[in-house]
C-alpha distance (Angstrom), angle and dihedral (degrees) to the residues before:
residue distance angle dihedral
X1 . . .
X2 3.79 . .
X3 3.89 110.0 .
X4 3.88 129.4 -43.5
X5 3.80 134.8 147.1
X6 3.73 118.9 -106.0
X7 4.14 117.7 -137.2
X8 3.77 81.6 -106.3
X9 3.54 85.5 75.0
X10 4.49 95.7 -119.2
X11 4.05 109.2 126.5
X12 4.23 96.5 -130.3
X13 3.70 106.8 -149.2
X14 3.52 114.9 -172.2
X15 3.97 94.8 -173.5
X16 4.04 118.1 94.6
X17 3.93 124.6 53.2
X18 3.79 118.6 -15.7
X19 3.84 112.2 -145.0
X20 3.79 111.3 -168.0
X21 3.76 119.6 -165.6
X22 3.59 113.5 -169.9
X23 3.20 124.9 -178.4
X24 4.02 98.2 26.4
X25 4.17 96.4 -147.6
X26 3.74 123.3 -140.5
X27 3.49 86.0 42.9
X28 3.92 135.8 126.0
X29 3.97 104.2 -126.5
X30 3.68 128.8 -6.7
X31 3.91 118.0 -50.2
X32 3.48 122.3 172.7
X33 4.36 118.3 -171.3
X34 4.08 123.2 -166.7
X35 3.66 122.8 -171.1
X36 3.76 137.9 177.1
X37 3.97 116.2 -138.1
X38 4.40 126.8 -162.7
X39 3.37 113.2 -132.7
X40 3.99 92.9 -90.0
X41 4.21 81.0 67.9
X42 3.76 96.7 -110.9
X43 3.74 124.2 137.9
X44 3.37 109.8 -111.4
X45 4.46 92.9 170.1
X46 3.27 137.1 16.1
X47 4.02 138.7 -168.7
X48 3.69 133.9 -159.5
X49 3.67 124.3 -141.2
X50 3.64 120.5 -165.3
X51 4.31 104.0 -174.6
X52 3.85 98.2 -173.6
X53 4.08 133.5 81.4
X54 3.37 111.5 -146.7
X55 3.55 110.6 -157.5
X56 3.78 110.4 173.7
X57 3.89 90.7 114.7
X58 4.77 89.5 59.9
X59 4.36 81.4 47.1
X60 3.34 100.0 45.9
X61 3.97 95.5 58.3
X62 3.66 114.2 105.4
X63 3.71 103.1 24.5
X64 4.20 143.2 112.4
X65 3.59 101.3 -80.6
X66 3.34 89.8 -144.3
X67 3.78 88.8 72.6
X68 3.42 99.2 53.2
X69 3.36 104.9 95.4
X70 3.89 91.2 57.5
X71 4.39 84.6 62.0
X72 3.84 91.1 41.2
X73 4.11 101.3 51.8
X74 4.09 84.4 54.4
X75 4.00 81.8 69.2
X76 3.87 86.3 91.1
X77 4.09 138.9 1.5
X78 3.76 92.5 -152.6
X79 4.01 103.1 54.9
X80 3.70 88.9 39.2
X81 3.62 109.6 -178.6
X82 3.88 108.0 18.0
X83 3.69 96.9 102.3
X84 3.41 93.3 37.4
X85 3.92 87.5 57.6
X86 3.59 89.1 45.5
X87 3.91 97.5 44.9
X88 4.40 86.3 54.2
X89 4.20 90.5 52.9
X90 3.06 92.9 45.5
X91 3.83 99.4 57.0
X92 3.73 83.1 37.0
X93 3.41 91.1 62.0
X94 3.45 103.1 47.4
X95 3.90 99.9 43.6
X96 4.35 90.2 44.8
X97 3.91 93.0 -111.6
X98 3.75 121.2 164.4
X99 3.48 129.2 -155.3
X100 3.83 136.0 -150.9
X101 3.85 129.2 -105.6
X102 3.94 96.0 -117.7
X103 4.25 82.0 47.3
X104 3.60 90.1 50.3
X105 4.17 87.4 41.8
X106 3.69 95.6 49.0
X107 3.99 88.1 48.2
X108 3.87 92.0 52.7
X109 3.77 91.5 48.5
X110 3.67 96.8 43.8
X111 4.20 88.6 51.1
X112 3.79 92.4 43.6
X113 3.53 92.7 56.6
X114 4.11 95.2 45.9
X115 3.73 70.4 54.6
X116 3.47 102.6 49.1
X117 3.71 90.9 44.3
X118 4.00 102.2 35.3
X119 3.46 87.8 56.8
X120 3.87 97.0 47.6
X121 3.69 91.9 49.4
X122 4.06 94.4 49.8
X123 3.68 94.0 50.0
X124 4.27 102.0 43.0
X125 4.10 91.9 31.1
X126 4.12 113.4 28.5
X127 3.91 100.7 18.6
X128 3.51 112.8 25.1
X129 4.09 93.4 71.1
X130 4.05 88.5 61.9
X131 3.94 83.6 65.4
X132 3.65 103.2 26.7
X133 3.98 122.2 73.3
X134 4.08 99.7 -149.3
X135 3.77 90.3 -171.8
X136 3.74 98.4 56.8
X137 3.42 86.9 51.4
X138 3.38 88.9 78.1
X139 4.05 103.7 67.7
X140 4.02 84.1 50.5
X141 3.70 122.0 135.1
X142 3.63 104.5 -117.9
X143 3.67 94.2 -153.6
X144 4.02 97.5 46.8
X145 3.89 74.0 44.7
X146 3.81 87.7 64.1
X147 3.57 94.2 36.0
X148 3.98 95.0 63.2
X149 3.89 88.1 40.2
X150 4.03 91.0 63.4
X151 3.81 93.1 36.2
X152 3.94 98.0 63.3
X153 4.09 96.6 25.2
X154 4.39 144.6 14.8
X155 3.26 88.6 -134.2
X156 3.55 98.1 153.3
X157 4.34 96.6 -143.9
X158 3.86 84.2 82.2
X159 4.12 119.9 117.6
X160 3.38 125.7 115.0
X161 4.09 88.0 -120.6
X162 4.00 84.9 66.0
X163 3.23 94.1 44.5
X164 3.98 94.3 50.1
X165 4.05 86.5 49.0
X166 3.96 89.1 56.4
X167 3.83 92.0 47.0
X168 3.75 97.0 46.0
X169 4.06 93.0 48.9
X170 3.39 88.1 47.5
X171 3.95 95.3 52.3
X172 4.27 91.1 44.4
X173 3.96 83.5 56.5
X174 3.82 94.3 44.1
X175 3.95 88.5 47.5
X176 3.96 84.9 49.4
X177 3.81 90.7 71.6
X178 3.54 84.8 -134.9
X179 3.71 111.1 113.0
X180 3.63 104.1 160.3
X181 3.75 105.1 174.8
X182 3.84 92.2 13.5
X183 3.61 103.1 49.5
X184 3.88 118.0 94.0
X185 3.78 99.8 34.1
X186 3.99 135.2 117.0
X187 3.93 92.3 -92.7
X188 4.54 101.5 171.7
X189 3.60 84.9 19.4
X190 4.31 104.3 159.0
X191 3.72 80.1 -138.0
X192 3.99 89.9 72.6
X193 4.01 114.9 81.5
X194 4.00 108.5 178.1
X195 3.63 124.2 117.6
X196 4.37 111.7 -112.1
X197 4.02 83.5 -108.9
X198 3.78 93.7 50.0
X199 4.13 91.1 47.0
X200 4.09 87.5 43.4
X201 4.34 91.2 57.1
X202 3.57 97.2 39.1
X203 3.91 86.7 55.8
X204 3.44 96.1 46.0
X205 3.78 85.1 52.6
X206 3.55 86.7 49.2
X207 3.76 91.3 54.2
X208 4.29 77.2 51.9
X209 3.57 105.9 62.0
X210 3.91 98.7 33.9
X211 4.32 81.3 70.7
X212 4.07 97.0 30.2
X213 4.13 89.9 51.4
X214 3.18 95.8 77.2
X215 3.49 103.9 55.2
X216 3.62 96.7 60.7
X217 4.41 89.9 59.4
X218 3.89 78.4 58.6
X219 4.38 82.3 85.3
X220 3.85 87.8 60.8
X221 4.05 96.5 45.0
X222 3.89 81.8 54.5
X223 3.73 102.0 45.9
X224 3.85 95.9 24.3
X225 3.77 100.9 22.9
X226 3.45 107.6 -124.6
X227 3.81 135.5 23.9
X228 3.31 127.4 -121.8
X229 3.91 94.8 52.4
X230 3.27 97.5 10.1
X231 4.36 112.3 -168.2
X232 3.32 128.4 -95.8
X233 4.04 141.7 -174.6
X234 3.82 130.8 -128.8
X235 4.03 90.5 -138.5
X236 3.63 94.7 31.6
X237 3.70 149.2 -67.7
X238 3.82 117.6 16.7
X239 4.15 91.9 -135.6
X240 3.33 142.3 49.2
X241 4.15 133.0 -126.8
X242 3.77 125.1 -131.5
X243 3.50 109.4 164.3
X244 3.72 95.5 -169.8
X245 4.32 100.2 52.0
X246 3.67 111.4 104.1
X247 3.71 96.4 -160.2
X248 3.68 126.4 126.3
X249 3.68 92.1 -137.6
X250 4.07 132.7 37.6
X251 3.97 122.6 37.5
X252 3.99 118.5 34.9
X253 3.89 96.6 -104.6
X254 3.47 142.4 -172.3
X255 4.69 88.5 -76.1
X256 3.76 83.4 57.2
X257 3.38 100.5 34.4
X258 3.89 90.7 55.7
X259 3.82 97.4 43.8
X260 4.22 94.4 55.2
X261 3.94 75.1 57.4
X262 4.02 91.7 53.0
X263 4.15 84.3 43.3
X264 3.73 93.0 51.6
X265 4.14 94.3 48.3
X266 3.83 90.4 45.0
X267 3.76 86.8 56.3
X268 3.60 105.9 42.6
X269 4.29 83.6 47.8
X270 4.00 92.5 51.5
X271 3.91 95.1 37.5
X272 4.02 95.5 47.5
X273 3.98 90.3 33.9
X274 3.63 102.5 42.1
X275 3.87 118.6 6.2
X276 3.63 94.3 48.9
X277 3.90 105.8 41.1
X278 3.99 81.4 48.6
X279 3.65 95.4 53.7
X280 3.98 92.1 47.4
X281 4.02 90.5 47.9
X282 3.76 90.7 50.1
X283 3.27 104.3 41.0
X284 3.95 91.9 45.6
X285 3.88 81.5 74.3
X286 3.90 96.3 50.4
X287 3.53 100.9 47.9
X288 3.75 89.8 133.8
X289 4.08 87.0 71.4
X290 3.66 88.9 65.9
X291 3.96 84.5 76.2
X292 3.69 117.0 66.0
X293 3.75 131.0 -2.0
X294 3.93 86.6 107.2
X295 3.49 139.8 -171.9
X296 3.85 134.2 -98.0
X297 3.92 94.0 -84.2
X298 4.49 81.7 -38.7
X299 3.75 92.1 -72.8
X300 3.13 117.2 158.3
X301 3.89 132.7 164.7
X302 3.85 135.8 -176.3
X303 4.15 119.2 -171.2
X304 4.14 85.4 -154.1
X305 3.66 125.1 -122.8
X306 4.15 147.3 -163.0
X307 3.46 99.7 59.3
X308 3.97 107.3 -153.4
X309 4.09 84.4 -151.1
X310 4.10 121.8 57.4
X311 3.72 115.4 -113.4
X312 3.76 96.4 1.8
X313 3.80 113.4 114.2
X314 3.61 114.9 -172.0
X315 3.83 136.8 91.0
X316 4.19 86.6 -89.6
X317 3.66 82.0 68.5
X318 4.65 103.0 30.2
X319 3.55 110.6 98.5
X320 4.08 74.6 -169.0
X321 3.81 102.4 45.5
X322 4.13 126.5 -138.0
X323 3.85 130.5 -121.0
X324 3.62 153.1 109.5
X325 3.56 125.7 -118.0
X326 4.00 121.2 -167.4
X327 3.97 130.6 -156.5
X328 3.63 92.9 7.1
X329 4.07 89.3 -75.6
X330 4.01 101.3 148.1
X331 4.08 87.0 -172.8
X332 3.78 89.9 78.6
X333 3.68 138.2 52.3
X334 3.20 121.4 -177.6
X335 4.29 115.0 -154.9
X336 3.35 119.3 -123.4
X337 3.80 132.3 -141.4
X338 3.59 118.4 -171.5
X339 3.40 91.8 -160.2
X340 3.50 103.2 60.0
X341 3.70 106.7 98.7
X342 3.98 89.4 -149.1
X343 3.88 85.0 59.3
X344 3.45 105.7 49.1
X345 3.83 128.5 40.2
X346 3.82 145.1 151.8
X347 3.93 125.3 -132.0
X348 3.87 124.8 -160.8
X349 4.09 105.5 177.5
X350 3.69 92.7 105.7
X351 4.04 96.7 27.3
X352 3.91 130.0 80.9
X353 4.13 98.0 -98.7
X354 3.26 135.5 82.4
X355 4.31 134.4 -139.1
X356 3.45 125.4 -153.1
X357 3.58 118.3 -114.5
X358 3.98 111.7 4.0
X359 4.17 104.4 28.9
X360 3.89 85.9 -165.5
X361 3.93 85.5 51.6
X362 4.80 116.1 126.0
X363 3.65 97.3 -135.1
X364 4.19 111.0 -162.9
X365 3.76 107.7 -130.0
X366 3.70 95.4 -110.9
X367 4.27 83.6 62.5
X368 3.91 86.8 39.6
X369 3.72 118.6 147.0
X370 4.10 127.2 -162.8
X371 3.68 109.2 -161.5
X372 3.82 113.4 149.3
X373 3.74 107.6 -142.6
X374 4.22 108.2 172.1
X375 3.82 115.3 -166.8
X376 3.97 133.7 142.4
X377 3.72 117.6 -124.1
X378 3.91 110.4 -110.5
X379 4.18 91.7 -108.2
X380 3.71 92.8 46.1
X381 4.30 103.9 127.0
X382 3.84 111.5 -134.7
X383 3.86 129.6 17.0
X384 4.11 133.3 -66.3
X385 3.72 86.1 -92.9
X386 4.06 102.0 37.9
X387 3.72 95.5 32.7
X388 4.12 102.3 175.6
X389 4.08 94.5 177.1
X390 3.83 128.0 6.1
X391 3.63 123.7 -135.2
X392 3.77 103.9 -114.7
X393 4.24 85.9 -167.1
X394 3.96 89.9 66.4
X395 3.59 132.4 33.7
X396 4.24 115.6 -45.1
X397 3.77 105.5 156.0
X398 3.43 148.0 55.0
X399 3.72 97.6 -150.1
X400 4.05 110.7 83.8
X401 3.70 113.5 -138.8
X402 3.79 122.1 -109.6
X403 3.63 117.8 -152.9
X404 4.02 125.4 -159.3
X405 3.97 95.3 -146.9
X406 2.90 95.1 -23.1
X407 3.48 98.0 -49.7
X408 3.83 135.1 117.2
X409 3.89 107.7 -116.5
X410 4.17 136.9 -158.4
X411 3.81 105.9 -142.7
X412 3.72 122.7 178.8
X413 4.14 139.3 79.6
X414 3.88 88.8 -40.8
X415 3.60 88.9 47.4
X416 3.93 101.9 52.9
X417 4.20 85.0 41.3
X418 3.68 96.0 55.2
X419 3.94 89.6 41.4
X420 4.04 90.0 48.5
X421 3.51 89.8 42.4
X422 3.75 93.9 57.7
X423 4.22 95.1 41.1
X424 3.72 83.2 60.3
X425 3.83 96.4 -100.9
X426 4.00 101.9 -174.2
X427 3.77 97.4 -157.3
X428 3.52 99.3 45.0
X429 3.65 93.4 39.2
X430 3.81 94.4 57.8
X431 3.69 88.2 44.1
X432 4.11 95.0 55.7
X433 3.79 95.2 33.1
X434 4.37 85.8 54.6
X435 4.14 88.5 49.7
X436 3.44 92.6 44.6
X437 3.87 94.4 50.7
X438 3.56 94.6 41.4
X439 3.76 95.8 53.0
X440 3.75 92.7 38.2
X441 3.58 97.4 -121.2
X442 4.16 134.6 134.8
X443 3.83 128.0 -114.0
X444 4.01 84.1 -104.9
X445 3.71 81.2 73.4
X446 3.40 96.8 81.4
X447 4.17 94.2 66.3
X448 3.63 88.5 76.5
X449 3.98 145.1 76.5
X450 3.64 88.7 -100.1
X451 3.87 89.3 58.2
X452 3.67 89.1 43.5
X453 3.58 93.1 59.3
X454 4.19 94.9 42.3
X455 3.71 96.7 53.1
X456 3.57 93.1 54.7
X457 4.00 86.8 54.1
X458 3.65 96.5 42.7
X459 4.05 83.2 50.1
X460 3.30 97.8 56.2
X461 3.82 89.8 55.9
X462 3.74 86.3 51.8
X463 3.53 91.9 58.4
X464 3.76 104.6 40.9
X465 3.78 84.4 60.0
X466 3.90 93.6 45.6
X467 3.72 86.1 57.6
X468 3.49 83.9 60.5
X469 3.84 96.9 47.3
X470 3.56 87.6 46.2
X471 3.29 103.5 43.8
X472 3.93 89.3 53.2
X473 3.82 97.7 50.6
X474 4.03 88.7 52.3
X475 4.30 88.1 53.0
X476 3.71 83.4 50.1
X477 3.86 94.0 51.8
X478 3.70 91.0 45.6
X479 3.69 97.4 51.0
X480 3.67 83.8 48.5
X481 3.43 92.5 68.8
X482 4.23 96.8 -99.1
X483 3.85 107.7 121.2
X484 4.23 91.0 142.5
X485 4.25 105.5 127.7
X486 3.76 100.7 175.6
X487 3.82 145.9 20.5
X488 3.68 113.8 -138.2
X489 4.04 94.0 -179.1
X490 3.92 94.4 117.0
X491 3.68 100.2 22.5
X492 3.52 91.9 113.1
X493 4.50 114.9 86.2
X494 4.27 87.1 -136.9
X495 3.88 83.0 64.5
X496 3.90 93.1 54.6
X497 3.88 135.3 90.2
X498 3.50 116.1 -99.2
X499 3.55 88.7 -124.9
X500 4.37 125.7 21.4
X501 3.44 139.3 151.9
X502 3.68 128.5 -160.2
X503 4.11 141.8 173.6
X504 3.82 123.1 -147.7
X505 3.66 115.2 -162.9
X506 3.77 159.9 174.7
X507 3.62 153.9 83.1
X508 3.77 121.2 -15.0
X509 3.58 107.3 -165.8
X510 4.44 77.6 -108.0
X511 4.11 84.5 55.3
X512 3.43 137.1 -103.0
X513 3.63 122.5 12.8
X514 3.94 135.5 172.6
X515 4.00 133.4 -168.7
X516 4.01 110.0 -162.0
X517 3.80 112.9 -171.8
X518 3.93 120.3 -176.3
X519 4.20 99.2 -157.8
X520 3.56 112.0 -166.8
X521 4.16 121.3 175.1
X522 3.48 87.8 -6.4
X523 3.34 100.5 -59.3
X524 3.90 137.3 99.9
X525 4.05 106.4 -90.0
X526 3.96 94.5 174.6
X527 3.97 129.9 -9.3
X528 3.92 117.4 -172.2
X529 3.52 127.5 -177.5
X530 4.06 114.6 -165.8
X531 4.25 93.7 -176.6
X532 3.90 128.2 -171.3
X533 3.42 103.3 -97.1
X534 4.30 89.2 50.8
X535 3.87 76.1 66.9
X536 3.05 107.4 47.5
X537 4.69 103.7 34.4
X538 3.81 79.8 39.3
X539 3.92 111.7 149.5
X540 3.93 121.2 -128.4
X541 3.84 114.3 -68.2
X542 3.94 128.3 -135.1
X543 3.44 91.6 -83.3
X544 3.91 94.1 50.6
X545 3.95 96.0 -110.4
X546 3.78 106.3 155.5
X547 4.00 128.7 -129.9
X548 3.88 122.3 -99.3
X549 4.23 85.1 -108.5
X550 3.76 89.7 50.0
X551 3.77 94.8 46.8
X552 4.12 94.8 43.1
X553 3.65 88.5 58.8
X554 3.61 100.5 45.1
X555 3.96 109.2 112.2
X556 3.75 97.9 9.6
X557 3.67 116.2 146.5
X558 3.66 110.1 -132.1
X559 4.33 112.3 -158.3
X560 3.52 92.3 -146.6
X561 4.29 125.5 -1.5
X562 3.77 93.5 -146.6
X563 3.49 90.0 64.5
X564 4.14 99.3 47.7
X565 4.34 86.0 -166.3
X566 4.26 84.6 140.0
X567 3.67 93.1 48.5
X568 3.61 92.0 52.3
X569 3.65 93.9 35.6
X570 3.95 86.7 60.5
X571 3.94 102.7 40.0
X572 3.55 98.1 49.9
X573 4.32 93.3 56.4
X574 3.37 79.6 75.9
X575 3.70 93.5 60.4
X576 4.03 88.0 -134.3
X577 4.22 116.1 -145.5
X578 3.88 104.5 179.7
X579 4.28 85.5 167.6
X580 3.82 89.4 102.9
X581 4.20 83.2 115.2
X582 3.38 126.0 95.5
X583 3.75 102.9 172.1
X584 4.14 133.7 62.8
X585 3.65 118.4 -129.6
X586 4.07 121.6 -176.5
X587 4.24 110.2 -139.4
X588 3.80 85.9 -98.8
X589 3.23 93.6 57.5
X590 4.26 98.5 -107.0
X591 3.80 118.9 139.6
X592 3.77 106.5 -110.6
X593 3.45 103.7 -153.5
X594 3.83 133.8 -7.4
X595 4.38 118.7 -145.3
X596 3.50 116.9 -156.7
X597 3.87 127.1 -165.7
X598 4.04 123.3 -144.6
């Protein structure tokens, strides 16, 4: 590729060092990340590799719409839910179907706690380890251990006897040789900067949430009954309420009702006591990350989500509000419409598919086509199954790249904060403008890995509490009288048009994502799913415009390139879930197995 200068203005050189990463761990799906470093170890270009085909949207075509959500929420284990949430609007909105409040209630509270716990679960157990040195946690003081503890939270799990039990299992399964989950990591990496007492609480914390996560999925086994993959309705919620039945099984009652309350005051105690004093502590030592690991031109975009009123759509209704924001200027959002086919389109030059007609063509999701088309680009190093560099001037991924405007776009937790924080979101602005003064830093701060990684924390504060807001506004319906959870008026195909296209979308706890459906004679015609991380791992476009991964590592400094900790460090603040593939393809293109159920 040689060097040239992208219309975000970076100078890509793809001379120097190449570092390949492949697989990215701690992951959902199968990521792989190139760069090119100068001599001084700086990355100075940077490719994205997504190795699966997801190919929901070819499986999909000819079936009951109303069924589609069940395909759709198989798309990942780990995000459970969001595209089945997306799959029911978007057959809402194209057949006219309304839903109740306590539907559009139980909805909110099931996504705020995929939220709540999504986000837990990615920083303690896939992103805390690129800041956290497990091994020096070992020749920590257990009783400075407890005194830092009690200085930055009450958090009752605090003596230095606790913290000596944590440290000595964790040295008998060090001595065991058997790492599992810790073993082939960076551990005395110069790239790590926490004190051994630091490293020891944020384990033991780790330790923590890997047993508490679970109970907070507990509020989708009740309303959906079972987690992952919980149900859902076309129409609505799939259960019904009945405060007064004293049955085990059936209607959600008063037993359930009472212990989503429990679930939603254990949260909002471990994320305010625990999640977020950690997140200040460590990131107090890496201040320097709040500088650098950019944005694609600081783009950013957020289609909104949890509307407070059913069936109304707009940022009147979004508790989380919707907008784009270009060049990092906060004084203008733009609205967004993922409707508008001028808004919202889908590029395949770099990726694995092909278009009819113009290859460099932006296809709008309702026009979206899924053809597979696998070939190496003539300087790619190695063969199509021991590829040692990718071509980044041909075809390198199998995620297309969707443009906002033309525009390559970060979506995600740091997306929807910067976008709130520029509509003049109180709540989120008091919570950004309070980390930013305790850890010294400017608003600039939040265009960076560091930021990245503090939204998402600061979000999943926001959305314990909304449970609670939620969940109160729903008791107040029901003792109103209001225990309705779906509308079955249109379920029926007979009272369809012949021909109706819809778009269900929001905020994925990854960022935005949209489900467009074209339903003609009753039948799915086209289904597309454009999902966060296709946003965010996207490969370059016609025009050249980089990914949000390729941009964020762009000018990193890496301490030493045989031990990638940056590149990690970087990619996973985006909480990365590649999974969105649901079917096996061999480099030639030959199905490599085939499952059948009976």
């Amino acid at each position: 590729m040689a060097s040239i200068t992208t219309p975000n203005g970076f100078n890509l050189d793809d001379s120097g060092q190449r570092v390949v990463v492949d697989p990215i761990c701690r992951i959902e799906g199968h990521l792989r990340i190139e760069v090119n470093v100068d001599e001084n170890n700086v990355i100075q270009n940077a490719v994205s590799t997504g190795n699966m085909w997801r190919g929901l949207e070819v499986i999909l075509k000819g079936r009951d719409p109303r069924d589609a959500w069940a395909f759709v929420e198989r798309i990942c284990g780990v995000c459970t839910g969001v595209h089945a949430i997306q799959s029911v609007r978007c057959v809402e909105d194209a057949l006219g179907i309304e839903i109740p409040a306590n539907a559009n209630h139980i909805r909110n509270l099931m996504m705020l706690a995929q939220y709540t716990q999504d986000h837990l679960v990615h920083f303690y157990h896939l992103h805390a380890l690129d800041w956290v040195d497990v091994v020096s946690a070992l020749s920590a003081d257990p009783k400075a251990t407890s005194q830092l503890q009690q200085s930055i939270s009450n958090w009752p799990k605090s003596s230095p006897g606790y913290f000596s039990d944590v440290q000595n299992k964790l040295k008998r399964f060090v001595e065991s040789g058997q790492l599992g989950i810790f073993s082939n990591a960076y551990w005395g990496s110069p790239a790590y900067k926490l004190p051994p007492e630091a490293n020891l609480m944020a384990v033991t914390h780790y330790l923590e949430a890997l047993d508490f996560q679970k109970e907070i999925v507990k509020i989708h086994t009740v309303f959906g009954g079972r987690n992952p993959h919980p149900n859902w309705l076309v129409g609505g919620a799939p259960c019904s309420i009945n405060v007064n039945d004293t049955g085990a099984v059936g209607a959600v009652n008063m037993y359930w009702l009472n212990l989503v309350s429990d679930i939603i005051n254990q949260s909002i105690q471990f994320v305010d006591q625990v999640y977020i004093p950690d997140l200040k502590a460590i990131a107090s030592f890496y201040k320097d990350w709040g500088f650098g690991g950019g944005l694609s031109g600081k783009n950013v975009m957020s289609y909104g989500d949890f509307p407070e009123f059913a069936n109304q759509f707009d940022n009147d209704s979004f508790m989380m509000p919707q907008g784009a924001i270009l060049n990092g200027d906060l004084s203008k959002v733009y609205d967004v419409d993922p409707r508008d086919p001028e808004q919202v389109q889908e590029f395949v030059t770099h990726s694995w598919y092909d278009y009819p007609g113009d290859p460099n063509a932006g296809l709008h999701p309702w026009d979206g086509i899924t053809e597979p088309k696998f070939e190496l680009g003539p300087n790619a190093k190695g063969t199509k199954t021991n590829i040692q560099a990718h071509d980044e001037g041909g075809k390198y991924s199998w995620l297309k790249a969707p443009r906002w405007r033309g525009n390559a776009m970060e979506v995600g937790p740091l997306a929807r904060y910067i976008v709130a924080y520029a509509r003049g979101h109180e709540e989120v602005k008091d919570q950004v403008d309070g980390l930013l003064s305790d850890l010294d830093l400017p608003i600039t701060a939040l265009f960076s890995t560091l930021g990245r990684t503090a939204a998402r924390g600061l979000e999943t504060s926001w959305a314990a509490h909304k449970m609670r807001y939620v969940f109160d506004n729903m008791m107040a319906n029901i003792k109103a009288g209001d225990t309705a959870t779906a509308n079955m008026d249109k379920w029926e195909p007979d009272t369809w048009a012949k021909d109706a296209k819809g778009v269900g979308y929001g905020e994925a706890p990854r960022g935005s994502l949209g489900h467009w459906i074209h339903i003609k004679e009753g039948k799915i015609e086209n289904y597309q799913c454009v999902v966060p991380s296709t946003w965010n791992a996207s490969p370059r476009d016609h025009q050249g415009n980089i990914g949000a991964y390729e941009a964020a590592l762009l000018g990193t400094p890496m301490a030493d390139p045989k031990q990638p900790l940056e590149i990690l460090r970087t990619i996973h603040s985006f909480d990365p879930c590649l999974a969105c593939a649901s079917h096996v393809i061999s480099p030639d293109g030959e199905e490599l197995t085939s499952v059948k159920i009976r």
